[in-house]
C-alpha positions in Angstrom: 0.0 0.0 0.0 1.8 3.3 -1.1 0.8 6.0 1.4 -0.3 9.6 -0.2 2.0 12.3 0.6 0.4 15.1 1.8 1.6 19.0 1.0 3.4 21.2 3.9 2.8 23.5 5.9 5.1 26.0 7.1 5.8 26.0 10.8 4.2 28.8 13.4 5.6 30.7 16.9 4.3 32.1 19.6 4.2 33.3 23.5 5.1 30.3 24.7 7.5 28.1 22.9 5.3 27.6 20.1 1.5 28.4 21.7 0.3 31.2 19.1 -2.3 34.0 20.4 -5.7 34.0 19.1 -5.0 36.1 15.5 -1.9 34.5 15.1 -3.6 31.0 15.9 -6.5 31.8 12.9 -3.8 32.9 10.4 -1.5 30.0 11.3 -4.5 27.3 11.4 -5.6 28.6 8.1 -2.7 28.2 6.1 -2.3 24.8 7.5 -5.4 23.2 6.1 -5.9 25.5 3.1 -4.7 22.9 0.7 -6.8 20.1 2.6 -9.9 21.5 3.4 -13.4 19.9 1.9 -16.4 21.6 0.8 -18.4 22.3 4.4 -21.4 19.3 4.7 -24.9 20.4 5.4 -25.6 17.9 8.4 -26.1 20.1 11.4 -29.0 19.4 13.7 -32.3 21.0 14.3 -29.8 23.9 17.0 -28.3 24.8 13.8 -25.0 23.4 15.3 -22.5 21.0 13.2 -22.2 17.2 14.8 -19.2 15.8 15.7 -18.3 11.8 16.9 -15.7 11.6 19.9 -14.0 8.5 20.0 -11.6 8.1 22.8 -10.2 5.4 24.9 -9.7 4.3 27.3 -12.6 6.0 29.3 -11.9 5.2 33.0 -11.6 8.4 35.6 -9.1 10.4 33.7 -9.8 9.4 30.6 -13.2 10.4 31.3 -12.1 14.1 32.6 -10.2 15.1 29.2 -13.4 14.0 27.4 -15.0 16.2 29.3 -13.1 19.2 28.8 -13.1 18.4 24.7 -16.7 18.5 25.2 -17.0 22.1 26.7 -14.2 23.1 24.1 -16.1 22.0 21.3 -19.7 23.0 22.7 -18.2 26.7 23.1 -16.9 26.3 19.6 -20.3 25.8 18.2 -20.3 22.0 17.7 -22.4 19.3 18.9 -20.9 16.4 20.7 -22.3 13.0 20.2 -19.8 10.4 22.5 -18.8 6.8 21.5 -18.8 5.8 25.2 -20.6 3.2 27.8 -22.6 6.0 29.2 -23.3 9.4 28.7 -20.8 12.1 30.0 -22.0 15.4 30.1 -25.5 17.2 29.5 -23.9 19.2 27.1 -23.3 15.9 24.6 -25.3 13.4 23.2 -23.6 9.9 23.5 -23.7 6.4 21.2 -23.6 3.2 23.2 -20.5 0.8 22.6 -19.3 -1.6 24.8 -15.6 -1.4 25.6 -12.7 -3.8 26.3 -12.6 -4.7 30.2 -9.3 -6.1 29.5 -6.5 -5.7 27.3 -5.4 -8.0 23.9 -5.5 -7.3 20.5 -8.5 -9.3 19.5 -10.3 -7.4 22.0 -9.3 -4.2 20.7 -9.8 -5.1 17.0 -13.5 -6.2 18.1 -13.9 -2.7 19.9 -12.7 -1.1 16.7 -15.4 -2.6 14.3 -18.2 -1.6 16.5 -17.0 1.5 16.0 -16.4 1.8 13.1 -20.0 0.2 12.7 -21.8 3.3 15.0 -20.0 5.6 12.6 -20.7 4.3 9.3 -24.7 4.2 10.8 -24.4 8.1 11.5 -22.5 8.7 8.2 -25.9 11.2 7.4 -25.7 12.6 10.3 -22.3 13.7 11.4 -19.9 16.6 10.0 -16.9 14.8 11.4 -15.1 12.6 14.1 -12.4 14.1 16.7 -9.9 10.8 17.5 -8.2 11.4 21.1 -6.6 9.5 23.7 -5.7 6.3 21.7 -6.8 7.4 18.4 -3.3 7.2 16.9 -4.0 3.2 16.6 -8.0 3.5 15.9 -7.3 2.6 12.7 -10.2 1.0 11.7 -13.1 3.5 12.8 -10.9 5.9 11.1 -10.8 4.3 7.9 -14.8 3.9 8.4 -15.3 7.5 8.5 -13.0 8.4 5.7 -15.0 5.7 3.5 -18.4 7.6 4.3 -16.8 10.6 3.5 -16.4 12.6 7.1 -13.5 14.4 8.2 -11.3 13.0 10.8 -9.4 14.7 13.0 -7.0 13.2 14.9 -5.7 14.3 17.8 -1.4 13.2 18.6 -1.8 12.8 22.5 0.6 10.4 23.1 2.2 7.3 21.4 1.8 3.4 22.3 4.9 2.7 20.0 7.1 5.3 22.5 6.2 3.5 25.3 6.0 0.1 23.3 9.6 0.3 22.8 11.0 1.6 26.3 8.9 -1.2 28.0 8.8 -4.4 25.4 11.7 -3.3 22.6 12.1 -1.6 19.4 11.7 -4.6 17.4 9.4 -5.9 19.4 5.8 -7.3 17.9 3.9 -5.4 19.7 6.2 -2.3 19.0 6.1 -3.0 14.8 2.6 -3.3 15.0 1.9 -0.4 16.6 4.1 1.6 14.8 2.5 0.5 11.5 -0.8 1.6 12.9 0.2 4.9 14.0 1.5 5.6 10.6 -1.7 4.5 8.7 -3.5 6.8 11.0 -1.4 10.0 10.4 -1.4 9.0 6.5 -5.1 8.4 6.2 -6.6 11.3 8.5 -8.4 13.9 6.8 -6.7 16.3 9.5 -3.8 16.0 12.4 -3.5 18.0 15.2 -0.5 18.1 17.5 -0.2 19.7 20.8 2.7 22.4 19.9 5.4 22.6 17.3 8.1 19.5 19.1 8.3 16.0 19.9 9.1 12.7 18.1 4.9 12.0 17.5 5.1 14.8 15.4 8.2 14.6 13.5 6.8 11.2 12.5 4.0 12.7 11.2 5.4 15.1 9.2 7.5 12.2 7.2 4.1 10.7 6.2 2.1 14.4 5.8 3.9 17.5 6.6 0.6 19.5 7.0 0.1 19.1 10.7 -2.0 21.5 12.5 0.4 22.7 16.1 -2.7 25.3 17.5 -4.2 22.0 19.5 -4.1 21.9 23.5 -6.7 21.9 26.4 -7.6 24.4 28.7 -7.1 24.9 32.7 -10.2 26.0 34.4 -8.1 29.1 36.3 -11.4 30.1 38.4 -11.1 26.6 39.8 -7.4 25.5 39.8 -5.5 28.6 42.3 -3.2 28.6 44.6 -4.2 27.7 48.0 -1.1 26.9 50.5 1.9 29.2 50.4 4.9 27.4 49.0 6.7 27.8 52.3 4.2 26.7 54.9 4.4 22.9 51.8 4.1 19.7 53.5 7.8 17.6 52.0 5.9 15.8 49.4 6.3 15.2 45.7 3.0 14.7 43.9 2.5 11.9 41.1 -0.9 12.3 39.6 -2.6 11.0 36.6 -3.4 6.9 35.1 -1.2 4.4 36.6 -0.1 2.8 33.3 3.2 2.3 32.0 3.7 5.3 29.7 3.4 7.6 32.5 6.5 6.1 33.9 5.0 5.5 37.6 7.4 2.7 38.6 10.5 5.0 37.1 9.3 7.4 39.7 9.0 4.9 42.4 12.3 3.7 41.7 13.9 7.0 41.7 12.5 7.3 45.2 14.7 4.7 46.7 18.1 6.7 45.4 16.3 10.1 47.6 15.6 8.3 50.6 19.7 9.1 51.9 19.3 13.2 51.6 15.6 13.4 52.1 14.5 10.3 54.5 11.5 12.0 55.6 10.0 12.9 51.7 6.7 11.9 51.1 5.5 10.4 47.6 1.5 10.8 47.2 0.0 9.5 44.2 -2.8 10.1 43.2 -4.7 8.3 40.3 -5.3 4.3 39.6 -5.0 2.0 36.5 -3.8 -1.3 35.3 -0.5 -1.0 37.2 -2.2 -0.7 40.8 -1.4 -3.7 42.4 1.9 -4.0 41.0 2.4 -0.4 42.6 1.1 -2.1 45.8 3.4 -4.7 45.9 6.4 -2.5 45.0 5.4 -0.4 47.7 5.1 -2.9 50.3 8.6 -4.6 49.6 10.6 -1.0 49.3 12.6 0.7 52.4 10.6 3.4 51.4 7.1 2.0 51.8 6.2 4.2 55.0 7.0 7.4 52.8 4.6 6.4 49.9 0.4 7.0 50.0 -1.3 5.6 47.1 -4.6 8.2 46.8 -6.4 6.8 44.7 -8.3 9.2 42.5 -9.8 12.5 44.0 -12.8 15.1 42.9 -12.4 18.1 41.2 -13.2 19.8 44.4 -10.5 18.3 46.1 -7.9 18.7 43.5 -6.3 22.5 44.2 -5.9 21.3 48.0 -3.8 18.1 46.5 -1.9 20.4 43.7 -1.5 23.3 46.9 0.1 21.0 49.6 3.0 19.7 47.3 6.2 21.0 46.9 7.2 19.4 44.0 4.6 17.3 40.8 6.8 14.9 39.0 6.0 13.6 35.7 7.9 11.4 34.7 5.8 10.5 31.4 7.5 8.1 28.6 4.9 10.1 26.2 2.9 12.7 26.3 0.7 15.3 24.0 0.4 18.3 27.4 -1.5 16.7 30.3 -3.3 18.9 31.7 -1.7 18.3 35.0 1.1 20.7 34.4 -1.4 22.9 33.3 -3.5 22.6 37.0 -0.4 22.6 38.8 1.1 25.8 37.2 -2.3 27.4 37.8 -1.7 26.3 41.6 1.7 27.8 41.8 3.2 24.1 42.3 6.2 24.0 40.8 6.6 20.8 38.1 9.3 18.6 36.9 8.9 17.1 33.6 10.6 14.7 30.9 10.8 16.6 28.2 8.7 15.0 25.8 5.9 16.1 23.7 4.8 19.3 23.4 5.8 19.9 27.2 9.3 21.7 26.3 7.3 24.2 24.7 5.5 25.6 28.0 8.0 24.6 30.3 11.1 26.5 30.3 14.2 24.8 32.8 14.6 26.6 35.5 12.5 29.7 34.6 8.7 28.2 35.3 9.7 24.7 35.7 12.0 22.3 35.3 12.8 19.5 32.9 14.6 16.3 32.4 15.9 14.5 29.5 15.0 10.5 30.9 12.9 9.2 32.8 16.1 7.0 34.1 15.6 6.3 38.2 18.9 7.8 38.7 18.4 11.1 36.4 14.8 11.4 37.8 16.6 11.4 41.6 19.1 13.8 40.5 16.6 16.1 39.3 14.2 15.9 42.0 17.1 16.6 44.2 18.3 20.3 42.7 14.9 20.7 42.9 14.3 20.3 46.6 17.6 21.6 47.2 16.8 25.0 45.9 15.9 28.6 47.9 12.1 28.4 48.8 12.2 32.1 47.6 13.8 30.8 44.5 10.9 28.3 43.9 8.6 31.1 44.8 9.9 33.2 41.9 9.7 30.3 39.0 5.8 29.5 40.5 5.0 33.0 40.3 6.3 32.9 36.7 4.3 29.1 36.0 1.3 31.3 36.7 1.2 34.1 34.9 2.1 31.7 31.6 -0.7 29.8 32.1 -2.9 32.5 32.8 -2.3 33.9 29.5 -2.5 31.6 26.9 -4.3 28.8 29.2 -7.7 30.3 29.8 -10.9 28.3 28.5 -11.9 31.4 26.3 -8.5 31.3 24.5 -8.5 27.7 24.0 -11.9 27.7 22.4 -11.3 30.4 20.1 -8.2 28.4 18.9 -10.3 25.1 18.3 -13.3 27.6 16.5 -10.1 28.6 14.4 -9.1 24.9 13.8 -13.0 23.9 12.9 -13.5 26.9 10.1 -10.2 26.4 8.8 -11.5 22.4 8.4 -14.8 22.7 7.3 -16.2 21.4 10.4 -17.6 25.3 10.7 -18.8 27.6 8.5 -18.4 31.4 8.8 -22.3 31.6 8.5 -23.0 30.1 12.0 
């Protein structure tokens, strides 16, 4: 199969490392899909709105939270949800029934796909498009469904299973080729990709299969919700992990890196926060580590709760194999918590070392303990400064009312809009 070679698009900047403001954004978005964009498709519902299919997985806690915020993203844009999930999520969306994979293998997953694929081909008449998210980069089937009916995908680079595929089971791995060969049928096929920012290995990838990439893509931190709470100095001595506990989000990296701190900081504290398919092999790691009594597994918390969590750290780790931008760094910049990061993804391009974060190359135990150390090691007034910084970058480009106006930008420049709505 020869894969189509798509036309390029010129590269954009912006405040942050590579975040444009809104006219820039337009103008940027714009000349990105010009070449690729299809006559706009007269399906919107009886609200005069465009409808769009999410299809992301997996949906458990935090899967479920991103969805959420796509769904007041697009709803401010002037789309319609409709959700390919077990249940619905929000008021604001309308959701399709599909039972998911309660355990992992890929016949499961290829079973999963195909009743996808089949929702979508039923709501061919009905839909303007489908977003791909969290996992969509291997969705290959539902994607080629919707191509075949003639909707525009868009597909979302959030992270990459053949990253992580290769850290944790090798680069010539089975699992690793497979997944590599899905991920660049995906970018080949989509009508549209979006990346989170202008960096990271995701996207150089797919720029070798379709150099028109749209970089304007990223979420939004709620900033009347998400502030600071607990001044930095009166901080318990804890470092924060939160998010899935799965392997790409290098967890047990972390929990290594904890025994090589426990010498210069025996009385740190490690809370995590979160809960996944690595739980009980967290538990057991735990529970035979000399650090055990400095580690709390949280499990997940509300939203309510969440700025306490963020404002009683002194340090979030995240020490992520792959990434798009969680939107934990986003939370915990808005909280004034300081973050450490592996540089991966479009994180490099808000995060600036030692100015309103810090960064690290590897998730390696060892380079993960070193960093975490200059960290901790550091002024509190120091700290105080780079927090203060964290803040006012989020605050400005961060904001739910930016974000949307990017993704409105993104869905006229595609089609999915037209100026007339």
């Amino acid at each position: 199969m020869r894969l189509r070679r798509l036309p390029r698009a010129r590269s954009s900047t912006n405040p942050i490392r590579g975040f444009d403001n809104r006219e820039q954004s337009t103008k940027k978005v714009e000349a990105a899909t010009s070449r690729e964009t299809e006559p706009a498709r007269s399906t919107q519902n009886a609200n005069g709105r465009p409808r769009v299919g999410i299809v992301s997985y997996p949906q458990d806690d935090l899967g479920m939270t991103l969805v959420r915020r796509f769904v007041e993203i697009f709803s401010g844009a002037g789309l319609r949800v409709v959700l390919v999930a077990d249940s619905a999520v929000t008021e604001d969306s309308d959701s399709v029934k599909v039972k998911f994979p309660d355990r992992p293998g890929w016949a499961r997953h290829l079973l999963f796909q195909v009743r996808i694929a089949s929702v979508i081909a039923r709501n061919a008449g009905k839909w303007d498009g489908v977003w791909f998210l969290v996992g969509g980069t291997v969705m290959l089937v539902p994607l080629l469904a919707a191509r075949t009916v003639g909707l525009r995908t868009l597909l979302v680079l959030a992270g990459s299973l053949t990253e992580v595929s290769e850290r944790t089971h090798g680069a010539k791995s089975f699992r690793t080729l497979t997944s590599t060969i899905l991920e660049s049928l995906t970018m080949a096929f989509s009508t549209h990709v979006l990346a989170y920012g202008k960096s990271g290995r995701q996207l150089r990838s797919a720029r070798r299969l379709r150099s028109e990439v749209i970089t304007e893509a990223h979420e939004f931190v709620d900033l009347s919700h998400f502030v600071s709470v607990t001044p930095f100095a009166s901080r318990s001595n804890a470092l924060g992990f939160i998010g899935r506990l799965s392997a790409e989000k290098g967890i047990l990296r972390l929990l290594e890196a904890l025994s090589y701190l426990n010498r210069d900081f025996p009385r740190l504290e490690l809370r995590i926060v979160g809960d996944g398919p690595l739980r009980s092999e967290i538990e057991t790691k735990i529970e035979s580590s000399t650090s055990a009594g400095n580690v709390r597994l949280l499990g997940w918390k509300t939203r309510a709760e969440m700025p306490s969590v963020y404002g009683d750290l002194r340090l979030l780790v995240i020490p992520s194999y792959t990434e798009g931008l969680p939107n934990v760094l986003l939370e915990a910049m808005a909280c004034e918590t300081p973050v450490l990061a592996t540089a991966v993804g479009a994180i490099p391009e808000v995060i600036r070392d030692g100015y309103n974060g810090f960064l690290v190359e590897s998730n390696d135990p060892r380079s993960l303990a070193a960093a975490i150390g200059d960290v901790l090691n550091r002024e509190p007034n120091q700290i105080e400064d780079i927090v203060r910084r964290a803040k006012l970058d989020v605050t400005t480009s961060f904001g739910l009312e930016s974000v949307v106006e990017r993704y409105k930008a993104i869905c006229l420049a595609t089609g999915l809009l037209s100026q007339d709505l």
